[in-house]
TORMIMI-234234 format. One record per atom (N, C-alpha, C): atom name; residue number from 1; x, y, z; residue in one letter. Coordinates in Angstrom, 2 decimals. Layout:
residues N
atomo, num, X, Y, Z, residuo
CA, NUM, X, Y, Z, a
...
//
This chain:
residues 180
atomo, num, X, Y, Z, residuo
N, 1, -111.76, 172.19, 4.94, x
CA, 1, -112.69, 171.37, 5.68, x
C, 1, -113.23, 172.14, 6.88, x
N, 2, -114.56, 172.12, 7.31, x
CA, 2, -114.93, 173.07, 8.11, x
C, 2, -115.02, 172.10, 9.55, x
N, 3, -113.36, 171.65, 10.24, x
CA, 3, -113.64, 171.28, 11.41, x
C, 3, -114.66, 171.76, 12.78, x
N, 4, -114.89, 171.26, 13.22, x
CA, 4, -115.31, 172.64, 14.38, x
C, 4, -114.20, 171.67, 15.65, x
N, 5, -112.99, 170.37, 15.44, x
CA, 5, -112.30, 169.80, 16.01, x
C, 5, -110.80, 170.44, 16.10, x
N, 6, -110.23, 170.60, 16.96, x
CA, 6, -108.79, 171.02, 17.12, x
C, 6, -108.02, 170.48, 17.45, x
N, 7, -106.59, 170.61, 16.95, x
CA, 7, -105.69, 169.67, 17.60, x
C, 7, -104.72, 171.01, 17.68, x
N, 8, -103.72, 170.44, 19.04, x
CA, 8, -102.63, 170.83, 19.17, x
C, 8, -101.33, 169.98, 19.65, x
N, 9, -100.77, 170.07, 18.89, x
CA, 9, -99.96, 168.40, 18.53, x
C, 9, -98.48, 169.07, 17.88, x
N, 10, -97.85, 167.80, 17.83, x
CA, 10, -96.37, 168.23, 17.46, x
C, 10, -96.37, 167.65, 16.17, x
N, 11, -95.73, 167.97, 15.29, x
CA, 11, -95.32, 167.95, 13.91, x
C, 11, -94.36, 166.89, 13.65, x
N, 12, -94.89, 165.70, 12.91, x
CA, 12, -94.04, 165.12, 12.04, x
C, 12, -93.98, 165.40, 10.57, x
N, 13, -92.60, 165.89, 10.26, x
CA, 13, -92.35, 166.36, 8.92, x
C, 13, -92.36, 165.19, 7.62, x
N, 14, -93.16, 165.84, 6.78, x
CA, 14, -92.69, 164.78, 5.68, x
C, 14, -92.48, 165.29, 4.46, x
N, 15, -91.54, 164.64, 3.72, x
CA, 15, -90.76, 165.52, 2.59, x
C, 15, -91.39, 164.60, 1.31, x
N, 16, -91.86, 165.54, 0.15, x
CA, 16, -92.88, 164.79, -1.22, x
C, 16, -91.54, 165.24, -2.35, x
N, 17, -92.14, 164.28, -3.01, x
CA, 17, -91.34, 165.29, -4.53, x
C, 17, -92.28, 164.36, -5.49, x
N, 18, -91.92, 165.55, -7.08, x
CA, 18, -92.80, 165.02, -8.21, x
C, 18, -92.11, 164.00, -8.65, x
N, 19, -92.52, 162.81, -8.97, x
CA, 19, -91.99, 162.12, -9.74, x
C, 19, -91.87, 162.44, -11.67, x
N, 20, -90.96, 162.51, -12.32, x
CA, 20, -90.88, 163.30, -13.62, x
C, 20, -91.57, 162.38, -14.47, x
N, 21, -92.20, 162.55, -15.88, x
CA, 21, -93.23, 161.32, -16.26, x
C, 21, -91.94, 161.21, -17.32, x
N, 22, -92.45, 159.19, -17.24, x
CA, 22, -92.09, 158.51, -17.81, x
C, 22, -90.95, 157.91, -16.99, x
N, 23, -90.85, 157.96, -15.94, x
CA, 23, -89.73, 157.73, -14.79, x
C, 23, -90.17, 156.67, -13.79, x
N, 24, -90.36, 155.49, -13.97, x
CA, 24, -91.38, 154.88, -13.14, x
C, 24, -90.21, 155.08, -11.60, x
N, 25, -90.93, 155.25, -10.62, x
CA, 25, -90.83, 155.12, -9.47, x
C, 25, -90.01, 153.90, -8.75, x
N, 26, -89.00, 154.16, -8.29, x
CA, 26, -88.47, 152.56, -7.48, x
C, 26, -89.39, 151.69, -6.79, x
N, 27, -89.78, 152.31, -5.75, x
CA, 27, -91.19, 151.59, -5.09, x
C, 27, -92.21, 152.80, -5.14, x
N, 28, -93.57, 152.47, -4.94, x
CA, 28, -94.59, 152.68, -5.51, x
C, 28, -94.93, 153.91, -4.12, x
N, 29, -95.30, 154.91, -4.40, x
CA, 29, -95.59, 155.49, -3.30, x
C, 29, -93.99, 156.69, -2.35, x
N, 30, -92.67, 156.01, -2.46, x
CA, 30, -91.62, 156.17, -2.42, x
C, 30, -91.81, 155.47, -0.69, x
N, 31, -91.54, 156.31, 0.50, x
CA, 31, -91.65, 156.08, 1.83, x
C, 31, -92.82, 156.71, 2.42, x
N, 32, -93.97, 156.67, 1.54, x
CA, 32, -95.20, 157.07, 1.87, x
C, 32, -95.92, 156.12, 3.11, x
N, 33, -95.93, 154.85, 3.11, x
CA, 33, -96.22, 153.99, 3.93, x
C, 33, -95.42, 153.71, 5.19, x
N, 34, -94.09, 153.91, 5.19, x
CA, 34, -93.42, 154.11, 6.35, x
C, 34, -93.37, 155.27, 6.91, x
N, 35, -93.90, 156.27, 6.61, x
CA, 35, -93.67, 157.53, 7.18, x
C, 35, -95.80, 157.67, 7.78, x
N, 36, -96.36, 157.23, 7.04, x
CA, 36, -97.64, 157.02, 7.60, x
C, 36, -97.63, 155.99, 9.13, x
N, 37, -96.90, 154.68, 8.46, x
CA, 37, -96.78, 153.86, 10.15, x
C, 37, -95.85, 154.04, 10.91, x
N, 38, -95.39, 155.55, 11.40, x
CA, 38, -94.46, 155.75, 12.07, x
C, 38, -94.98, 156.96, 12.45, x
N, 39, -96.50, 157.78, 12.10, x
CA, 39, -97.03, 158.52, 13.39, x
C, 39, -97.15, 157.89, 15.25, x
N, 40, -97.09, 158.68, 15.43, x
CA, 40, -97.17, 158.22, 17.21, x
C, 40, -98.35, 159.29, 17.35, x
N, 41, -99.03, 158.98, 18.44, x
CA, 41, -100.01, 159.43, 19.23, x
C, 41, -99.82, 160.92, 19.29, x
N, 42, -101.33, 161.43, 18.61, x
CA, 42, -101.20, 163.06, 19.13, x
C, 42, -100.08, 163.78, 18.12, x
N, 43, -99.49, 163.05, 17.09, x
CA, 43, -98.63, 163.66, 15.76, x
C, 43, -99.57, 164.43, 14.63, x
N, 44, -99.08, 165.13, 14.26, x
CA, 44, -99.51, 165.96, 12.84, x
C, 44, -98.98, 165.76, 11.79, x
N, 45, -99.15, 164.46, 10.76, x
CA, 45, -98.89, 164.48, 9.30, x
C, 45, -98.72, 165.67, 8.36, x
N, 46, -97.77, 166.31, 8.51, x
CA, 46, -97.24, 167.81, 8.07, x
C, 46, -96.42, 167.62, 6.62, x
N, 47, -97.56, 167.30, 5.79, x
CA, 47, -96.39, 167.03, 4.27, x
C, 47, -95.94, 168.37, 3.25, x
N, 48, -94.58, 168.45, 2.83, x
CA, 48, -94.68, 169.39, 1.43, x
C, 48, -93.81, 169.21, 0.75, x
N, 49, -94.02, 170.14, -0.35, x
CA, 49, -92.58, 169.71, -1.33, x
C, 49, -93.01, 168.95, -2.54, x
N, 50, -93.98, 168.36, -2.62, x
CA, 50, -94.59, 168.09, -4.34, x
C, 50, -95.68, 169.17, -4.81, x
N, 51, -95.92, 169.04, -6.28, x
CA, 51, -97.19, 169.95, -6.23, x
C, 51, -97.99, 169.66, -6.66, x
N, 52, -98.97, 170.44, -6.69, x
CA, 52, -100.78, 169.85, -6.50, x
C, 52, -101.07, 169.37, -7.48, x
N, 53, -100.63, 168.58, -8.26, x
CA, 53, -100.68, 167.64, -9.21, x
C, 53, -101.02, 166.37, -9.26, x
N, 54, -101.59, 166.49, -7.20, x
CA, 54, -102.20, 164.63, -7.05, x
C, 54, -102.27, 165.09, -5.55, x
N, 55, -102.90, 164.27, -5.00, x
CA, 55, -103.19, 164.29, -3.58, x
C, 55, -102.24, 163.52, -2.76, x
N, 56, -102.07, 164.19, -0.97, x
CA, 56, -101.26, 164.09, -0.92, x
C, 56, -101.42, 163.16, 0.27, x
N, 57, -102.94, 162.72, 0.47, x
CA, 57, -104.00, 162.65, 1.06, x
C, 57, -105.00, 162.23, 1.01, x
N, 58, -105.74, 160.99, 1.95, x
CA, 58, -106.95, 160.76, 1.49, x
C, 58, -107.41, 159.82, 2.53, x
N, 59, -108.63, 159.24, 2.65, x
CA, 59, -109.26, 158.53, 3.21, x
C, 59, -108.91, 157.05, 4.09, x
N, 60, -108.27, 156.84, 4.00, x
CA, 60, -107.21, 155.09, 3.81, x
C, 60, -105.99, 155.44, 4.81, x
N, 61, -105.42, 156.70, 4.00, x
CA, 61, -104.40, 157.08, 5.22, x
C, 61, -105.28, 157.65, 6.46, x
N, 62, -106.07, 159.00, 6.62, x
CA, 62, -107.25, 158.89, 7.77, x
C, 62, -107.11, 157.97, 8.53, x
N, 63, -107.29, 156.84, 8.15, x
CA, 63, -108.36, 155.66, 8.47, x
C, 63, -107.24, 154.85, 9.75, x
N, 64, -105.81, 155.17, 8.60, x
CA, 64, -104.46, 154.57, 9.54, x
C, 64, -103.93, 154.96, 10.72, x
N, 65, -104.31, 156.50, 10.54, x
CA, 65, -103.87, 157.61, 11.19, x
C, 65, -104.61, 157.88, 12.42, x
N, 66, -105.91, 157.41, 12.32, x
CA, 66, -106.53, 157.54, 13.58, x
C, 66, -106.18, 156.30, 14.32, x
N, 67, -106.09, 155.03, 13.63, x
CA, 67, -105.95, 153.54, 14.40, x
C, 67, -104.34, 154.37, 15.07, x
N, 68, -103.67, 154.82, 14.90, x
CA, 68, -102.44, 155.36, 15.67, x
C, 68, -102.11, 156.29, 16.32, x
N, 69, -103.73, 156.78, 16.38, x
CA, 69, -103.71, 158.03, 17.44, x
C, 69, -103.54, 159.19, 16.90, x
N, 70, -103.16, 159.50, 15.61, x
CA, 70, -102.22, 161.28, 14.97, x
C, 70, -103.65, 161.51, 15.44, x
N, 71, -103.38, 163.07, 15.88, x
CA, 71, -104.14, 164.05, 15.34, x
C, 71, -104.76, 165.15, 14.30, x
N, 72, -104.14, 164.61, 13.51, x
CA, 72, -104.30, 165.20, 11.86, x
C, 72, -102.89, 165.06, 10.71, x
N, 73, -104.05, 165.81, 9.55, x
CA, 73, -102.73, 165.78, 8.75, x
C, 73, -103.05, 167.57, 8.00, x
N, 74, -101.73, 167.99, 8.17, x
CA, 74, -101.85, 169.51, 7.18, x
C, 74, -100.87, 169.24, 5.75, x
N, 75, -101.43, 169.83, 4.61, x
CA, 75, -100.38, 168.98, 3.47, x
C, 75, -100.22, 170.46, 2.54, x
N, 76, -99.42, 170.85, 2.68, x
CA, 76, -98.57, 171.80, 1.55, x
C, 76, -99.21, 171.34, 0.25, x
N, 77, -99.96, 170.98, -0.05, x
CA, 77, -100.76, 170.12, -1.70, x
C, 77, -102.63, 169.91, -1.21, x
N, 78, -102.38, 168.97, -2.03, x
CA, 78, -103.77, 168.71, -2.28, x
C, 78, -104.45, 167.70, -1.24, x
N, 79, -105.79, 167.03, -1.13, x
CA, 79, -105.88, 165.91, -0.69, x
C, 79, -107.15, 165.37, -1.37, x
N, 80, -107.65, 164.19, -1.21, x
CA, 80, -108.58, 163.53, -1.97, x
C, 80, -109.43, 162.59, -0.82, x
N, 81, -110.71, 162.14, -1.51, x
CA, 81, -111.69, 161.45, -0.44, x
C, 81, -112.37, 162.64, 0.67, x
N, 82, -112.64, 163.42, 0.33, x
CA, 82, -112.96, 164.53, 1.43, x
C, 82, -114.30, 164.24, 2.22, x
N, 83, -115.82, 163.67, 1.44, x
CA, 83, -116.40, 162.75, 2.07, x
C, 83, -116.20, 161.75, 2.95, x
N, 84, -115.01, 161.01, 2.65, x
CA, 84, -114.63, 159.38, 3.49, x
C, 84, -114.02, 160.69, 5.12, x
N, 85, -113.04, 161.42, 4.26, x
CA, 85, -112.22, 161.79, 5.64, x
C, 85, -113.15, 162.85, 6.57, x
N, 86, -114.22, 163.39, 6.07, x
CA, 86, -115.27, 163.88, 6.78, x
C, 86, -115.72, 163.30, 7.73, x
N, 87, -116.44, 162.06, 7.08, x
CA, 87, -117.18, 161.36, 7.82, x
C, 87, -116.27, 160.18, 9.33, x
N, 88, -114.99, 160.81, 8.70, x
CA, 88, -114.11, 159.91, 9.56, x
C, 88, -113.71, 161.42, 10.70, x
N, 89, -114.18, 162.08, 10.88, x
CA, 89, -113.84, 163.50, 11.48, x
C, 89, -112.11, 163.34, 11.97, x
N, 90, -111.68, 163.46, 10.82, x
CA, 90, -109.85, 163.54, 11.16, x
C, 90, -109.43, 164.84, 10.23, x
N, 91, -109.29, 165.56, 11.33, x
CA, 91, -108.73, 167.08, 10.54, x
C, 91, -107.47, 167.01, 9.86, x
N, 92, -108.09, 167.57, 8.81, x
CA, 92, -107.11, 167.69, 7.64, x
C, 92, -107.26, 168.85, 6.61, x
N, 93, -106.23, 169.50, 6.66, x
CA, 93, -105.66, 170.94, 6.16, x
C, 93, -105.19, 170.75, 4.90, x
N, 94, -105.22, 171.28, 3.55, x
CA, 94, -104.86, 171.21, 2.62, x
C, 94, -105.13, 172.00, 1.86, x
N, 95, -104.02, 172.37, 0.40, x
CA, 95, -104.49, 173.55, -0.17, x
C, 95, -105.71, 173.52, -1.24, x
N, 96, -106.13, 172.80, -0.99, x
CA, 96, -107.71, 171.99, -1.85, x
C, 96, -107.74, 170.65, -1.84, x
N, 97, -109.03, 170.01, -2.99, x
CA, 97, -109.17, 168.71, -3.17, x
C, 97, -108.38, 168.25, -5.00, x
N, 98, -107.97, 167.33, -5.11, x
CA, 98, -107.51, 166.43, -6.31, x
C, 98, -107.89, 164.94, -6.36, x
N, 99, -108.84, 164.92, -7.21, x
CA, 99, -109.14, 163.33, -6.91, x
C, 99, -108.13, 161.95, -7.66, x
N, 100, -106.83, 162.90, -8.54, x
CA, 100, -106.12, 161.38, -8.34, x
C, 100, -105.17, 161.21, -7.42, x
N, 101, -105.00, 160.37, -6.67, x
CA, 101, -103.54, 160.29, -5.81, x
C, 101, -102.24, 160.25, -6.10, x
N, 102, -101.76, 159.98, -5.07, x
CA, 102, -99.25, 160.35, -5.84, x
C, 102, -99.52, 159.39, -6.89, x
N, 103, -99.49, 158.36, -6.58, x
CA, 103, -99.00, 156.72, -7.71, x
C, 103, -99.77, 157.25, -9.13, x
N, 104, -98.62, 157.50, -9.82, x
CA, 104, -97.00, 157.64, -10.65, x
C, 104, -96.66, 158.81, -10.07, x
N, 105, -96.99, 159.65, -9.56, x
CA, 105, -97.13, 161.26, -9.69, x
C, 105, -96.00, 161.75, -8.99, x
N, 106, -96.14, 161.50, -7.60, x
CA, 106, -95.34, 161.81, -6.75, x
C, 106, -94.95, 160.65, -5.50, x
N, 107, -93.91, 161.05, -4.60, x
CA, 107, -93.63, 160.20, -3.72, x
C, 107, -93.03, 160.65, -2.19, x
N, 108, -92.81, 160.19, -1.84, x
CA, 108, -92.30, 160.48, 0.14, x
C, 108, -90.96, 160.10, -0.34, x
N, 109, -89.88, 161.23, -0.25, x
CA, 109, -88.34, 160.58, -0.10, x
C, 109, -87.80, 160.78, 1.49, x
N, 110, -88.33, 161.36, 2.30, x
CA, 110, -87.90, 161.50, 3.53, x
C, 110, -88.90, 162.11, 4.55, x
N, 111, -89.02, 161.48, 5.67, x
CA, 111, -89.85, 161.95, 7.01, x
C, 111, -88.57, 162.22, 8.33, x
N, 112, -89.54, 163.04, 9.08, x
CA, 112, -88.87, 163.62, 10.67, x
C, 112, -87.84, 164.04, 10.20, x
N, 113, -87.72, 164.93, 9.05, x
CA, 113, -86.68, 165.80, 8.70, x
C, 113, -87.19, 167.07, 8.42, x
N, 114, -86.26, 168.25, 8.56, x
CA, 114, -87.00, 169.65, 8.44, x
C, 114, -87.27, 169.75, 7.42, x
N, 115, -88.41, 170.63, 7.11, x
CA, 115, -89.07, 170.44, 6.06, x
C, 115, -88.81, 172.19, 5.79, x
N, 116, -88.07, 172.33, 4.28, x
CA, 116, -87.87, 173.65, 4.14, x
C, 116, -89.02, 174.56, 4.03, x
N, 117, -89.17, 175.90, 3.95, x
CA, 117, -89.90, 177.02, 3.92, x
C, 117, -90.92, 176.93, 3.37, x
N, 118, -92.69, 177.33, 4.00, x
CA, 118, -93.78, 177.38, 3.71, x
C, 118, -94.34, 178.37, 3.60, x
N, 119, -94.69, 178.75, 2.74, x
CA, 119, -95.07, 180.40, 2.52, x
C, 119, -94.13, 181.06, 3.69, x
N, 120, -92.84, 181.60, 3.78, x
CA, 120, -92.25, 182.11, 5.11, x
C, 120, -91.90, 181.39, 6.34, x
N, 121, -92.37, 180.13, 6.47, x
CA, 121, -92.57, 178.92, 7.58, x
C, 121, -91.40, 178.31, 7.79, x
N, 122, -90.40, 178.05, 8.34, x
CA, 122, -89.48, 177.12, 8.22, x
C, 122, -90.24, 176.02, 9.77, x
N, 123, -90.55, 174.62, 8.97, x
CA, 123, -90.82, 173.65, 10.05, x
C, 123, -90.10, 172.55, 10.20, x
N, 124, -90.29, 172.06, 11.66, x
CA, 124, -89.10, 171.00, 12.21, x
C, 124, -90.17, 170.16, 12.76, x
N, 125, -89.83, 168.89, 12.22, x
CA, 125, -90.29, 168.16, 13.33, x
C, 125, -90.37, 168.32, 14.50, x
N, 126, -91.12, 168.11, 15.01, x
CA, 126, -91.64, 168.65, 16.97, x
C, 126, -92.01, 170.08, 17.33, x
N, 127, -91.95, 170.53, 16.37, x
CA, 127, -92.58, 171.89, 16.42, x
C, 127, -94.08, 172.07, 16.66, x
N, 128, -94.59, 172.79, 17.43, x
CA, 128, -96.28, 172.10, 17.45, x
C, 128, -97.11, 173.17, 16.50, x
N, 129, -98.32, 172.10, 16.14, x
CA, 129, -99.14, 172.52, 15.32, x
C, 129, -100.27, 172.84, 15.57, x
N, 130, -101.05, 173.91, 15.64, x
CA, 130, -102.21, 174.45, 16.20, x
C, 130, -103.29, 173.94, 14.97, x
N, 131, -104.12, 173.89, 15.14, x
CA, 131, -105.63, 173.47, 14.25, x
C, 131, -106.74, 173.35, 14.05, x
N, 132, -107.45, 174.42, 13.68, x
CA, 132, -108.70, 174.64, 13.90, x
C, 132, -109.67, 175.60, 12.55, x
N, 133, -110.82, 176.05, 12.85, x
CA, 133, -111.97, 176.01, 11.70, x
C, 133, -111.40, 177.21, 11.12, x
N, 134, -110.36, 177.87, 11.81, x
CA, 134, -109.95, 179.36, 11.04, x
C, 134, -108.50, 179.00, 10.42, x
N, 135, -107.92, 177.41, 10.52, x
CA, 135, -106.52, 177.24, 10.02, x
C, 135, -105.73, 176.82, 10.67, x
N, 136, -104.62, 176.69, 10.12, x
CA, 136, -102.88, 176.24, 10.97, x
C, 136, -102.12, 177.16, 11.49, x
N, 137, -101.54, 176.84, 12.50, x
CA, 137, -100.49, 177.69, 12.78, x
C, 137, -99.24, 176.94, 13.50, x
N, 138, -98.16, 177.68, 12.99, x
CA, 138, -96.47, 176.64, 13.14, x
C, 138, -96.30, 177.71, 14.62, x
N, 139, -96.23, 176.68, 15.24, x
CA, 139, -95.34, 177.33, 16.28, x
C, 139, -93.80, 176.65, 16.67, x
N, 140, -92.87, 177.51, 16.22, x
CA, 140, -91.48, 176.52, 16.82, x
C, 140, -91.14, 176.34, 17.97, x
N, 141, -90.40, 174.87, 18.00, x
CA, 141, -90.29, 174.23, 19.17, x
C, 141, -89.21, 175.93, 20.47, x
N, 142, -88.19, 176.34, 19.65, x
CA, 142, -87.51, 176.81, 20.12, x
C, 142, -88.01, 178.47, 20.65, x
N, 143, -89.97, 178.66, 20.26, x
CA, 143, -90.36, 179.67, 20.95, x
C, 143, -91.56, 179.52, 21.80, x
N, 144, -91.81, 178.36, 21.67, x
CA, 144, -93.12, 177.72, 22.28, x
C, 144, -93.32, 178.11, 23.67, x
N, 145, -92.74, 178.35, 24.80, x
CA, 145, -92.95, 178.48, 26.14, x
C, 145, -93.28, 180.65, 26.24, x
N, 146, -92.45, 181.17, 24.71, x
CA, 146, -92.67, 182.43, 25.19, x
C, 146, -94.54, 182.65, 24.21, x
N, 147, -94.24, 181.80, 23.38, x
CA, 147, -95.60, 181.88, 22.01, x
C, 147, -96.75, 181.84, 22.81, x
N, 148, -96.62, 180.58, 23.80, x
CA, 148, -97.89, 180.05, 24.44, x
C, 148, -98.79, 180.97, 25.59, x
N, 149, -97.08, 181.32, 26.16, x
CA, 149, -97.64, 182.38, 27.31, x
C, 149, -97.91, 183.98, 26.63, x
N, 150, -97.84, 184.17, 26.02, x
CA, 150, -98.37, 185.38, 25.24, x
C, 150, -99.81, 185.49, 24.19, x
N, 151, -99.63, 184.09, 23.95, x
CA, 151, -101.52, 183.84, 23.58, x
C, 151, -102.03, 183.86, 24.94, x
N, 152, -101.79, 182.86, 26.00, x
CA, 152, -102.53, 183.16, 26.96, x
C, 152, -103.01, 184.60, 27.50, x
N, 153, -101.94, 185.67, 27.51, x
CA, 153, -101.96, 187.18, 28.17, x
C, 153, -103.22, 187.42, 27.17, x
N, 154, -102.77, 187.37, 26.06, x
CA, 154, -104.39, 187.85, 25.00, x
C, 154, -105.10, 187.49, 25.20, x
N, 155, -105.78, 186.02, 25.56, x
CA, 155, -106.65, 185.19, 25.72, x
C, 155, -107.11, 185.83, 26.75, x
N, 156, -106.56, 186.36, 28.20, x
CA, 156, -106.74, 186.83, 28.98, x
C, 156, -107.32, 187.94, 29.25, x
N, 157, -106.76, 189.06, 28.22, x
CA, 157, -106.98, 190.28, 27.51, x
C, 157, -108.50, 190.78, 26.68, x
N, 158, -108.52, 189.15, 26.25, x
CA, 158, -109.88, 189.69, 24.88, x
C, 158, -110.99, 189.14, 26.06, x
N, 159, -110.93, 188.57, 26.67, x
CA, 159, -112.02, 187.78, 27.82, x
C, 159, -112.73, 188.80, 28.57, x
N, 160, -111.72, 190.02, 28.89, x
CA, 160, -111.53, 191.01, 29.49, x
C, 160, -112.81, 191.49, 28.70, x
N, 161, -112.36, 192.20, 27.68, x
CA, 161, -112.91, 193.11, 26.64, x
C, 161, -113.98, 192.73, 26.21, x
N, 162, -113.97, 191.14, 26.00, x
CA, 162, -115.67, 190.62, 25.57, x
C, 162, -116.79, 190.93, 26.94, x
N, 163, -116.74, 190.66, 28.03, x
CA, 163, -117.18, 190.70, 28.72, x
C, 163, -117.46, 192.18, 29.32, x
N, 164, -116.75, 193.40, 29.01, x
CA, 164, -116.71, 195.03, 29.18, x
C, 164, -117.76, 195.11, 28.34, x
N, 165, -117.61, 194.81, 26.80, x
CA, 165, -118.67, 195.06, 25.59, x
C, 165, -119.74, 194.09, 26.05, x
N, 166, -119.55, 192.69, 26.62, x
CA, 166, -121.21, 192.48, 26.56, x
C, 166, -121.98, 192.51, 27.45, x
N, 167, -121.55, 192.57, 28.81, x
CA, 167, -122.02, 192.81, 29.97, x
C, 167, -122.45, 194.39, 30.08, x
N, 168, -120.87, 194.78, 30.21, x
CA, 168, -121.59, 196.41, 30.51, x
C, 168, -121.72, 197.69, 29.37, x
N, 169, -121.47, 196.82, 27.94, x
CA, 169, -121.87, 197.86, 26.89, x
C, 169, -120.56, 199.00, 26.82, x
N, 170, -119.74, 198.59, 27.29, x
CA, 170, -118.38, 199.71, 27.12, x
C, 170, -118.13, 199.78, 25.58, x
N, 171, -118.11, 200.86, 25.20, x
CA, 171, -117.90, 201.20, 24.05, x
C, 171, -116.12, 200.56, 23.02, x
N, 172, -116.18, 199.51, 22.17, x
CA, 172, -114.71, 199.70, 21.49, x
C, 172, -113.61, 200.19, 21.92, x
N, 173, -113.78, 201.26, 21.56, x
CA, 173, -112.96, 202.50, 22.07, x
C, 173, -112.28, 202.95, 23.38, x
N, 174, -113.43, 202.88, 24.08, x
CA, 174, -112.96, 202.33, 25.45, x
C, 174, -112.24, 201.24, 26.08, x
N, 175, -112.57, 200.15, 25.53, x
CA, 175, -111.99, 198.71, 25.82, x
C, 175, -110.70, 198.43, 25.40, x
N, 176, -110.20, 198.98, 24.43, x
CA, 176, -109.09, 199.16, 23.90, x
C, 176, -108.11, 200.21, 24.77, x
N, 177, -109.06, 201.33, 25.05, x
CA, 177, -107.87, 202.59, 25.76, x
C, 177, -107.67, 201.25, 27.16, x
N, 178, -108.81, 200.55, 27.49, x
CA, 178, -108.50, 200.47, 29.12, x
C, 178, -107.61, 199.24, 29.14, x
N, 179, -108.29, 198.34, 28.30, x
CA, 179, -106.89, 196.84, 28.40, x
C, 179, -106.14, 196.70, 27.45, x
N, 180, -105.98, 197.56, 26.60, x
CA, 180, -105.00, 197.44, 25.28, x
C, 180, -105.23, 196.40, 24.45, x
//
C-alpha cells in the first residue's frame, strides 16, 4: 500500500494458524474478534503464523481499528478489501492481497503473546513498530532508547550531508570523508 502516513506505535502480537480442511473450527474466526477489541490507542495489529491462504485482513477490521484508535495493522500473510482500507487511510502492511478471508481457513489462537521469528525478527508485544511508504521496522522494546538515539545521530548526520550537497555542491566523496 503506498502510505505516504506513518505510525510509530507499539506492537500488539497476534498468533494465526491454518485451520486443516475438513476440521470445522470451534468458533468461527478462533479469537480473531477479541484480539481485534482489545487494541488500545496508538497499537499495531502485528499478526503471523498462518499462511497466505486467506487474508488476514480487511476492511471491517480497519473500520474497528480506527474507532479504537490502533495505528495500523502489519500481517505476516495476506490482506483483503485494499480499496475499502485505502479509502479508510489505515496503514496496513502485508505480504500481498487475497480476496477470501480466514472463515474456514484459518484462525487467532492467541494475542499479546510473543510472536515467534519473522524472516530473522523475533517480536514481543510492546516492542515498537515503525511504518512507512518504504516498510516496517521491529524495533525491540529492550533496545529502543539505544535504536532511537542512533537513528537520531544519522538523522543528524544525513541533514548534514544533504544540505553540504545541496547548498554548497560538495562533492559525495567529500561529504562522506567529512561527516562519515
Amino acid at each position: 500500500f503506498p502510505y505516504t502516513t506513518l505510525f510509530r506505535s507499539r506492537a500488539m502480537t497476534v498468533l494465526e494458524q491454518d485451520i486443516p480442511e475438513g476440521s470445522p473450527p470451534k468458533k468461527p474466526f478462533g479469537m480473531m474478534l477479541e484480539a481485534l477489541d482489545d487494541l488500545r490507542p496508538n497499537e499495531v495489529y502485528f499478526a503471523s503464523g498462518g499462511s497466505p491462504t486467506y487474508a488476514m485482513w480487511g476492511e471491517l477490521m480497519s473500520t474497528r481499528a480506527i474507532h479504537l484508535g490502533a495505528a495500523g495493522a502489519v500481517l505476516n500473510g495476506c490482506s483483503r478489501d485494499t480499496k475499502g482500507i485505502l479509502e479508510l487511510n489505515f496503514p496496513t502492511f502485508s505480504i500481498g492481497s487475497y480476496a477470501q478471508d480466514q472463515r474456514p481457513r484459518g484462525e487467532v489462537v492467541e494475542f499479546r503473546t510473543p510472536v515467534f521469528d519473522i524472516e530473522g525478527v523475533h517480536l514481543r508485544s510492546g516492542d515498537i513498530i515503525f511504518g512507512d511508504v518504504d516498510g516496517v521496522l521491529v524495533i525491540p522494546r529492550d533496545a529502543e532508547i539505544e535504536a532511537l538515539t542512533r537513528a537520531a545521530e544519522k538523522v543528524d548526520k544525513e541533514d548534514l550531508v544533504r544540505t553540504a550537497i545541496a547548498r554548497d555542491g560538495m562533492a559525495a566523496v567529500a561529504a562522506l570523508a567529512k561527516f562519515g
